[in-house]
C-alpha positions in Angstrom: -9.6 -23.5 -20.5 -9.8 -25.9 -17.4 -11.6 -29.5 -18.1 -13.9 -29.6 -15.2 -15.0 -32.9 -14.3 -18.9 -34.1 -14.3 -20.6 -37.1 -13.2 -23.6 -38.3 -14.1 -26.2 -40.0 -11.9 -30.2 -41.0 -13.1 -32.0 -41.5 -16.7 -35.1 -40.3 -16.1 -35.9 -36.8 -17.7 -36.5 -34.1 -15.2 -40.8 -33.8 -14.4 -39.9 -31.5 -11.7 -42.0 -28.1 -12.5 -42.9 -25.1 -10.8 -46.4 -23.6 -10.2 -46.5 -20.9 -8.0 -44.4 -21.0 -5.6 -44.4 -24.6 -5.6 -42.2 -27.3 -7.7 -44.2 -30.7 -7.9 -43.5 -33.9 -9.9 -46.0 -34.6 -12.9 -47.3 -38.5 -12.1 -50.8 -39.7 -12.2 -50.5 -40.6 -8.6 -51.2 -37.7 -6.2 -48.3 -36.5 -4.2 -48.8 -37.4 -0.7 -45.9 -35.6 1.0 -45.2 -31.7 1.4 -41.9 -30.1 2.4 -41.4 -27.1 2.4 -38.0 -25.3 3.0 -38.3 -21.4 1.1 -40.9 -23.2 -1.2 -43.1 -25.9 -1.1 -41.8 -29.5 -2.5 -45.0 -32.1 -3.4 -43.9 -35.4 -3.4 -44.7 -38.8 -3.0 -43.0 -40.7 0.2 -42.2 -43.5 -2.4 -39.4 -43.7 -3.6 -37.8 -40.2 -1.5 -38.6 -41.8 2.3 -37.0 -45.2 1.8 -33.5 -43.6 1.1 -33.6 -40.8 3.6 -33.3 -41.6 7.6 -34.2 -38.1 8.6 -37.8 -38.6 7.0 -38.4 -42.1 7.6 -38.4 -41.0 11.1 -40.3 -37.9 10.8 -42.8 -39.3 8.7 -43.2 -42.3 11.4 -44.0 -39.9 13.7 -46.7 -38.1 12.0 -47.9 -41.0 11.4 -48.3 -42.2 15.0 -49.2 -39.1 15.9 -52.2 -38.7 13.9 -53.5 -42.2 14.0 -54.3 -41.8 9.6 -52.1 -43.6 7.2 -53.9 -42.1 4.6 -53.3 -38.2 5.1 -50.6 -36.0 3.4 -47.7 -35.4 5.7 -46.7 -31.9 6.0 -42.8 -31.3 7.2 -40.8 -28.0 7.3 -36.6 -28.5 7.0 -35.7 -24.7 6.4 -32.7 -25.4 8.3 -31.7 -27.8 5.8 -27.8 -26.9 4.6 -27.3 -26.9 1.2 -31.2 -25.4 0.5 -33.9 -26.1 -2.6 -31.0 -26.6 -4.2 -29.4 -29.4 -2.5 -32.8 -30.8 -1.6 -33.9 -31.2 -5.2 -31.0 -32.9 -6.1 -31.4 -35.6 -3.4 -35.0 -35.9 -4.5 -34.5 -36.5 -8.3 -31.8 -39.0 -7.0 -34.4 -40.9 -5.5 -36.3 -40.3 -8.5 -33.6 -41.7 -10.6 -33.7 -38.3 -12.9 -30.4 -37.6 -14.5 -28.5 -35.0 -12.4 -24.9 -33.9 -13.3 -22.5 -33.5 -10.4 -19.6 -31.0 -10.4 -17.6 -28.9 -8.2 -20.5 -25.7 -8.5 -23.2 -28.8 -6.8 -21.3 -30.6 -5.1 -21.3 -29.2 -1.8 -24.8 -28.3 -1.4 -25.7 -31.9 -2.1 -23.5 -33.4 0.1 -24.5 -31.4 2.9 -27.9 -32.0 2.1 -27.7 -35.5 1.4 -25.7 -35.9 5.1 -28.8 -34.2 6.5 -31.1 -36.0 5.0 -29.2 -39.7 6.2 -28.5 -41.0 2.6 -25.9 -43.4 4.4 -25.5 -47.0 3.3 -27.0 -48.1 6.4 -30.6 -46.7 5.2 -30.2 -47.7 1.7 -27.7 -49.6 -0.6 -26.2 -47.9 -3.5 -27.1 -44.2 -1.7 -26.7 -41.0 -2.3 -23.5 -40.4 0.0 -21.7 -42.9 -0.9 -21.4 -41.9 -4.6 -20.9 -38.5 -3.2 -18.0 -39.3 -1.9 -16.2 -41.3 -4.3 -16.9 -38.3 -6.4 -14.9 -36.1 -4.1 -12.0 -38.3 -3.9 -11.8 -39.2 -7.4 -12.9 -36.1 -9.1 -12.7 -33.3 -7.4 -9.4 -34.1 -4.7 -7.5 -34.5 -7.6 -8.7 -31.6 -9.9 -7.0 -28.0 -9.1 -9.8 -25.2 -9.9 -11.9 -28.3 -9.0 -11.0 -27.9 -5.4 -10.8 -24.1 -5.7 -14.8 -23.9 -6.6 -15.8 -26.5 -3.8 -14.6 -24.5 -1.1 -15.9 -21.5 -2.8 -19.1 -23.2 -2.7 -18.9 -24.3 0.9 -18.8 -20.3 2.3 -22.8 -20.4 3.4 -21.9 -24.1 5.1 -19.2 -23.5 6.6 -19.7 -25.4 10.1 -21.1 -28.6 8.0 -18.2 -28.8 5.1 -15.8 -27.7 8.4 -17.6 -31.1 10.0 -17.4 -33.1 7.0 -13.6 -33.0 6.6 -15.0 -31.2 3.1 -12.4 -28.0 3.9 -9.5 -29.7 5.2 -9.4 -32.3 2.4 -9.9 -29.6 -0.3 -7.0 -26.8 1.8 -4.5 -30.0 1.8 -5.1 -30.2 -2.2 -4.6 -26.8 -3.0 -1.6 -26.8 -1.0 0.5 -29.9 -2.6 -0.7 -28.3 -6.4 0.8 -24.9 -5.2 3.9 -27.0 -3.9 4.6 -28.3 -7.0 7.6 -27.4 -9.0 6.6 -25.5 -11.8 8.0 -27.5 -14.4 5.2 -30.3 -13.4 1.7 -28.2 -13.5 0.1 -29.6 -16.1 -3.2 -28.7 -15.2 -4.9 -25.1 -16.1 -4.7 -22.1 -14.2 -5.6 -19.0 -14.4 -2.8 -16.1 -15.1 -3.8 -12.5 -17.1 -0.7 -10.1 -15.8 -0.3 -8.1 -18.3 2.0 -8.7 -20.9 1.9 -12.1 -20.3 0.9 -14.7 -22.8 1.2 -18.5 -22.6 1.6 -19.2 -26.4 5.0 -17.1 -25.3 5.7 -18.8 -22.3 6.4 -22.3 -22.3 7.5 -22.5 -19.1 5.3 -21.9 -16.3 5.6 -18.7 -14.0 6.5 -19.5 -10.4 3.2 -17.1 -9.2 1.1 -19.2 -11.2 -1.6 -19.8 -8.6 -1.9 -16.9 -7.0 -4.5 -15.9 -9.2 -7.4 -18.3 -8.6 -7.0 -18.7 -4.9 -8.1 -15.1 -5.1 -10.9 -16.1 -5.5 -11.7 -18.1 -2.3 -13.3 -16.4 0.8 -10.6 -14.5 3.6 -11.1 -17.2 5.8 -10.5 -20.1 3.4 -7.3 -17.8 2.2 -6.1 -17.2 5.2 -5.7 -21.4 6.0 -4.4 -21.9 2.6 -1.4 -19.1 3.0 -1.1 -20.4 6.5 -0.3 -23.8 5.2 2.1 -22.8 2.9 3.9 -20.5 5.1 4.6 -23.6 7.6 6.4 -25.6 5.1 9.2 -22.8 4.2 9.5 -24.0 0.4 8.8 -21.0 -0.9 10.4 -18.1 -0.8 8.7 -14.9 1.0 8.1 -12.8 -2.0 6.0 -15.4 -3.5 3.6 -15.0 -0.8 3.9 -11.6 -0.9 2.6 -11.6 -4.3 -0.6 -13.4 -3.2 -1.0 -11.1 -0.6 -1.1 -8.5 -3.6 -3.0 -10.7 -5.9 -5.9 -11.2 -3.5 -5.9 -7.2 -2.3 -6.3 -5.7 -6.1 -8.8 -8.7 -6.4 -11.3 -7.6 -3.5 -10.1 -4.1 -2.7 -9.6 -2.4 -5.8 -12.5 -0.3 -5.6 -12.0 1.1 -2.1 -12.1 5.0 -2.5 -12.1 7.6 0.2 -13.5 7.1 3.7 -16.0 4.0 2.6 -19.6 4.0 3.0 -19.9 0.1 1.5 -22.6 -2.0 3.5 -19.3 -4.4 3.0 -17.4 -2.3 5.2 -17.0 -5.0 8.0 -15.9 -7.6 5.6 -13.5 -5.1 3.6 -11.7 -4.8 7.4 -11.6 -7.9 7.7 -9.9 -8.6 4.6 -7.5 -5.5 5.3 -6.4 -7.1 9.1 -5.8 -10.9 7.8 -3.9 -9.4 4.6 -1.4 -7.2 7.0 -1.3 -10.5 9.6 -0.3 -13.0 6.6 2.6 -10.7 5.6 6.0 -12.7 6.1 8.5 -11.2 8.6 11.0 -11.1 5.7 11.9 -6.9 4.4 11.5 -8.7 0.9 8.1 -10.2 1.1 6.3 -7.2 -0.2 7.2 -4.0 -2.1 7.0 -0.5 -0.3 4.3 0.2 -3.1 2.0 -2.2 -2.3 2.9 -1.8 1.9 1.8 2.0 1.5 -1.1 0.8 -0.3 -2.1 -1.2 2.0 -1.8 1.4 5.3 -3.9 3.7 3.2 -6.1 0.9 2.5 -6.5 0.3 6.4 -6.8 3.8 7.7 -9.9 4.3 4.9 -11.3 1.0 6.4 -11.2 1.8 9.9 -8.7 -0.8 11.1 -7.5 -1.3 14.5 -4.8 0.5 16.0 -2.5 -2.4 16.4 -2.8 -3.6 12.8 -2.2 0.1 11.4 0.8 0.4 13.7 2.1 -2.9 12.3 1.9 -1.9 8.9 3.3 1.3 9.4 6.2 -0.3 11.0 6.7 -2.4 7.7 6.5 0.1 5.8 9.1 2.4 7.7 11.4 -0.1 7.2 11.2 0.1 3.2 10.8 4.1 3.2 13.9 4.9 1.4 12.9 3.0 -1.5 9.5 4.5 -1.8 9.0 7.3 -4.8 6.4 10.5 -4.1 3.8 8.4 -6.4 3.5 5.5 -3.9 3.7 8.4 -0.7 0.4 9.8 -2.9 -1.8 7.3 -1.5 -5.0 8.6 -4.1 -4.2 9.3 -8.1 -7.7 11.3 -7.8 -7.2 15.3 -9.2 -10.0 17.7 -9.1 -8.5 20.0 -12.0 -5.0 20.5 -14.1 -2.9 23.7 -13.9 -1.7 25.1 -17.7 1.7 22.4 -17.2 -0.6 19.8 -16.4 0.6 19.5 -12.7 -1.9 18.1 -10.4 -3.3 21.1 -8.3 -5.2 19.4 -5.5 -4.4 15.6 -4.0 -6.2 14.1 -2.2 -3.0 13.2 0.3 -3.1 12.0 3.7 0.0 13.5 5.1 -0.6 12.3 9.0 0.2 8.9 7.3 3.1 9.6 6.0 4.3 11.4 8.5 3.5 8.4 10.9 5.4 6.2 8.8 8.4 9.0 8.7 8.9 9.1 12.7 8.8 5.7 12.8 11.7 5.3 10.5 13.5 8.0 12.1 12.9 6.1 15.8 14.5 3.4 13.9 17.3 5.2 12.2 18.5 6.7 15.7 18.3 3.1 17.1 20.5 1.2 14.4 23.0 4.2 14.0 26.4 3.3 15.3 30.0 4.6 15.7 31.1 2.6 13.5 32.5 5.0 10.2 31.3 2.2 7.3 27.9 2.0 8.9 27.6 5.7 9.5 28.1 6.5 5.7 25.3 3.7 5.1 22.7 5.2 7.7 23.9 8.9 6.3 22.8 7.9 2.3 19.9 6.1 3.4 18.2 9.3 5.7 19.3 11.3 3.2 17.7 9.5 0.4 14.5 10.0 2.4 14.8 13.4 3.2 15.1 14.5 -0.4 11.9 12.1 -0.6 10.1 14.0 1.7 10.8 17.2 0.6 10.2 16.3 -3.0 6.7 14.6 -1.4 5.8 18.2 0.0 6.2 19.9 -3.1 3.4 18.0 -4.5 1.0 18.0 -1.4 1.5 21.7 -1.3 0.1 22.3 -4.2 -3.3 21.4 -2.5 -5.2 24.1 -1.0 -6.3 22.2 1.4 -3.2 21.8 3.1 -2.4 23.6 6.0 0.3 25.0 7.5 0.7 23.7 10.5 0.8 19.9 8.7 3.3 21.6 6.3 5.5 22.4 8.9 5.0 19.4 10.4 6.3 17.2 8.1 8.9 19.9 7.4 10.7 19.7 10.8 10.5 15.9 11.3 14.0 15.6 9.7 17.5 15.9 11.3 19.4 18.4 9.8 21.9 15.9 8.3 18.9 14.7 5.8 19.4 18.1 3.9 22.7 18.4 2.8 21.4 21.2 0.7 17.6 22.8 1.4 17.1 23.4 -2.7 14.0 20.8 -2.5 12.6 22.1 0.4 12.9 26.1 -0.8 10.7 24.8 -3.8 8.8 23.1 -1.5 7.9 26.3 0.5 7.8 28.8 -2.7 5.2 26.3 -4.2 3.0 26.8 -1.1 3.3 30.5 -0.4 2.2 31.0 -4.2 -0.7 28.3 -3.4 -2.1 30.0 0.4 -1.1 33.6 -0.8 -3.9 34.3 1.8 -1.3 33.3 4.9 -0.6 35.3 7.5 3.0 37.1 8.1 3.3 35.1 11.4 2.8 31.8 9.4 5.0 32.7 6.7 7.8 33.7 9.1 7.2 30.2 11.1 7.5 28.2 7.9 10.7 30.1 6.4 12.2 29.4 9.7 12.6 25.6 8.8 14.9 27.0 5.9 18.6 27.3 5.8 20.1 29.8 3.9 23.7 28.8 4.7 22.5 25.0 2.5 20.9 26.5 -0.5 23.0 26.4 -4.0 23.8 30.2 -5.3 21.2 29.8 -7.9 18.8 29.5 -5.7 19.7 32.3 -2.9 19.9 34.3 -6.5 15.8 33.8 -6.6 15.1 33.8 -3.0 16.9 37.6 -2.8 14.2 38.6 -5.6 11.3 36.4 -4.4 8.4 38.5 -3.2 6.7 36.0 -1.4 9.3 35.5 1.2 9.7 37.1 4.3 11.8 40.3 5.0 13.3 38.6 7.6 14.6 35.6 5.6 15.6 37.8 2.4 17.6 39.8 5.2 19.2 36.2 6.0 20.2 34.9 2.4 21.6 38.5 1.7 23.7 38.5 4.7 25.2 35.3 3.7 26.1 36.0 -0.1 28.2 39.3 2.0 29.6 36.3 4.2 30.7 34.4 1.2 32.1 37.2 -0.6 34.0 38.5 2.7 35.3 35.1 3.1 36.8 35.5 -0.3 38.2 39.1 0.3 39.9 37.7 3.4 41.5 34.9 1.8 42.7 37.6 -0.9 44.3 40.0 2.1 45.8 36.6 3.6 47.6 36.4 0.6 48.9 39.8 0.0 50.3 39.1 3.9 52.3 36.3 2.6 54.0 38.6 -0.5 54.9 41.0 2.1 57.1 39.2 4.3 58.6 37.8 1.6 59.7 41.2 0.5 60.6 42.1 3.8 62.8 38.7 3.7 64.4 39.7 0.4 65.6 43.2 2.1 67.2 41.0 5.2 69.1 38.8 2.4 70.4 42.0 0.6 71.7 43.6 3.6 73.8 40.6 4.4 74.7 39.7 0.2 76.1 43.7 0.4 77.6 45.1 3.7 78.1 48.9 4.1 75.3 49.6 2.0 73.3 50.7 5.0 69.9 51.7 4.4 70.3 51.7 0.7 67.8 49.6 -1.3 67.2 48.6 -5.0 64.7 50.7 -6.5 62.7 47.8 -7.3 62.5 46.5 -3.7 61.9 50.1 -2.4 58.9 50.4 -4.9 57.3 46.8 -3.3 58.4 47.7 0.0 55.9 51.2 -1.0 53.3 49.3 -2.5 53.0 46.5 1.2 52.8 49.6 3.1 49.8 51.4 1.3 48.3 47.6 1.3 48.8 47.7 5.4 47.3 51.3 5.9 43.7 50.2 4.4 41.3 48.5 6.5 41.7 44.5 6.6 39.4 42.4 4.4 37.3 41.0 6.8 36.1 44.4 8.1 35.9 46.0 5.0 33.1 43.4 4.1 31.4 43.8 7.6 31.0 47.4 6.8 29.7 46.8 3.0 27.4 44.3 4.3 26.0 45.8 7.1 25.4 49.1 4.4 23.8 47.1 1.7 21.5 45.0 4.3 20.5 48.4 5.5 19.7 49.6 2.1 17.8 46.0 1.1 15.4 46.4 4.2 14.8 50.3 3.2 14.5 48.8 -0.8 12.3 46.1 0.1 9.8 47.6 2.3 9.9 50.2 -0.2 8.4 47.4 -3.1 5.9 45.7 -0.5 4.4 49.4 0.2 4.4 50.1 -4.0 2.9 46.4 -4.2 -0.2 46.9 -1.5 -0.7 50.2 -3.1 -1.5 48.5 -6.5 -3.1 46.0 -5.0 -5.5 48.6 -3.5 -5.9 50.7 -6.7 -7.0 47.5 -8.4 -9.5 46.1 -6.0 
């Protein structure tokens, strides 16, 4: 647990009390000053005037001004920074009640104290002065001490911003954070998971990242900033604090957001996405897609989203379908436990998917080494994407139109085989069995039949849910495959003939006189080559067996979609 550092001012005990909605001092003399900021403050102008300029003044001119020594002065200082609180402790300082000073107080008396003119000049041994020597001694040289000051300093901004308060306390932070590892001594506060410090000796190099979470954006922002400029540490590092401080303010951020923080959560979103370092290792693709999501809920602007969505284009191929599922919300479980209904936003993804493409056609060259590289990588996301689309499909929300969509966006050469997106499409047709015939045909089309594995043409010949048209199309490939193979087989029996026919030549010359005469055996091959030759070849053979049994598929299959719509009538 971090030591926080205290000092203690006064030995009086505290006779401040509150009546109303008013804190007076108990004394037998009869306060003869009022303030009042929020609530009303009755004092006595000994011993709070002689060590503050601002009402030595004030009270000199109500004094001149009414002409009567003897009559309570009455002063309003709501604009006072630091507020009650920071005005109490500057009044039981001049009290001389004990007050404690930390890093929670600090601020708010300073500013107030500052306000007030607690300088030297008004007063030896003031309140500023041991302010400050405070801040230098104790709280400069203190890490979460720092941390909480500026935390502190968020509804004073302008006056801690004046008072060289943030700059001194940002130039801390940022020499503790610079420190090697091996010298932190100091506490911090780390709770990954899995972590434990009894464990772990040495200290992890993200060790700060966790408490300058909690600072304000603003105050963030500088801090990264500051460490970005020097280059000691590596982008990833910074990346992770980017992480750190997103899970630690935007966690909670669900669906389009209704927050009354709304403005500030933007905010936060646009200065996280502006801090990320240009490196393609600062940040994981997981977090990147998080954070696009993140800044479409939030209404971000256009130029920030497109920025992000550039980033993250650039990691795409080593994103998985859970990070592309921007939302782990499900509305109900099918009997395997697969997630029904997502709540997906597929524009995103396909925004981030033309953007890698645009940059895919851009960095492909001629070269062969570098075509093989670009070829793995679009074809790692192309499996992706159509593994991607056989979750979101599952949603019945999900239209066709966006299904085809995302469907067509890739080049053939990202499917070397269509196997993921046949699921893909079977998944949706048994999910929208209420789809028109035009739609199904317009989404089959994105299939081709030539790139799907014989197992599955095998179930896309029996699959009902498929149009005629592209049952028609896997069937008249499987006759295409087996022609080819029949060809290939006549090609062959070609070859034995003319080496018979060679054999015949060599026998004639071997034995002349013989004539026309012929062994048996080579008479009886000779036989056989010619039957071969009479038949039709191969390749038309399997034209006509395929054009027959297409013909008797269509007649076959309208035959079962008539038997099915009759059933389907008899039961409703």
């Amino acid at each position: 647990m971090a030591v926080m550092k205290f000092m203690k001012l006064g030995t009086r005990p505290d006779t401040f009390h509150t009546q109303e909605a008013t804190r007076t001092v108990i004394s037998e003399t009869p306060s003869d000053l009022s303030i009042k900021i929020n609530i009303t403050y009755l004092i006595h102008k000994f011993p709070v005037v002689p060590k503050c300029g601002l009402l030595q003044r004030l009270c000199s001119n109500h004094s001149s001004s009414k002409n009567n020594g003897d009559e309570k002065i009455r002063i309003e200082l709501h604009e006072i920074p630091g507020g009650e609180d920071g005005f109490e402790l500057c009044a039981k300082f001049c009290y001389g009640i004990t007050i404690n000073l930390s890093a929670h107080n600090f601020v708010s008396a300073f500013c107030a104290a500052n306000f007030l003119g607690m300088y030297e000049s008004t007063d030896e041994g003031n309140f500023v002065s041991k302010l400050e020597s405070f801040f230098i001694s104790c709280i400069l040289c203190g890490w979460k001490d720092s941390i909480l000051a500026l935390c502190s300093s968020v509804g004073v901004s302008e006056w801690c911003h004046n008072l060289g308060i943030t700059s001194k306390c940002i130039d801390s932070i940022v020499h503790n954070i610079l420190t090697p590892p091996p010298k932190v001594t100091w506490s911090y506060t780390y709770t990954r998971p899995g972590y434990n410090k009894k464990n772990h000796r040495s200290v992890p190099k993200d060790w700060w990242t966790e408490d300058i979470a909690d600072l304000d954006i603003n105050l963030f922002r500088c801090i990264v900033l500051a460490i970005s400029s020097t280059c000691i540490l590596p982008p990833p590092l910074i990346g992770e604090a980017l992480h750190v401080y997103t899970c630690r303010w935007l966690s909670d951020v669900r669906g389009r957001s209704t927050s009354d923080n709304v403005e500030k959560n933007r905010q936060i979103i646009e200065t996280i996405i502006g801090l990320i370092p240009p490196d393609r290792e600062s940040v994981s693709v997981s977090f990147s897609l998080r954070v696009l999501h993140l800044a479409n809920v939030l209404g971000a602007s256009q130029v920030t989203k497109a920025e992000i969505i550039r980033r993250c284009s650039l990691l795409l191929e080593e994103a998985t379908v859970k990070d592309l599922l921007f939302s782990n919300s499900m509305s109900k479980d099918d009997d395997n436990g697969q997630c029904l209904e997502l709540d997906d936003d597929v524009d995103l993804v396909v925004g981030v998917l033309e953007s890698y493409l645009m940059m895919w056609r851009r960095n492909n060259s001629d070269d062969d080494v570098e075509n093989e590289q670009h070829l793995r990588s679009i074809r790692k996301v192309g499996k992706l994407i159509d593994c991607y689309l056989q979750v979101v499909a599952r949603d019945r929300k999900m239209c066709v139109a966006k299904m085809i969509c995302v469907a067509e966006a890739l080049p053939d050469h990202a499917r070397p085989t269509h196997d993921h997106i046949y699921k893909a499409i079977n998944i949706f047709l048994k999910e929208h069995p209420d789809i028109s015939k035009a739609e199904k045909k317009r989404l089959c089309r994105v299939l081709n039949c030539q790139k799907l594995t014989p197992e599955l043409r095998s179930h896309a010949v029996k699959n009902e849910r498929l149009p005629l048209r592209t049952v028609v199309q896997v069937l008249f490939f499987e006759q295409e495959m087996k022609g080819s193979k029949t060809s290939r087989q006549g090609v062959v029996e070609g070859t034995e003939e003319d080496q018979l026919q060679d054999e015949m030549r060599c026998e004639q010359k071997q034995r002349p006189g013989s004539g026309d005469l012929m062994r048996p055996q080579t008479q009886q091959k000779l036989r056989r080559s010619e039957s071969t030759r009479s038949k039709p070849s191969g390749k038309e053979s399997h034209k006509m067996k395929a054009s027959e049994l297409i013909k008797k598929s269509i007649v076959e299959s309208r035959r079962k979609f008539v038997v099915h719509k009759g059933e389907e009538r008899g039961r409703s």
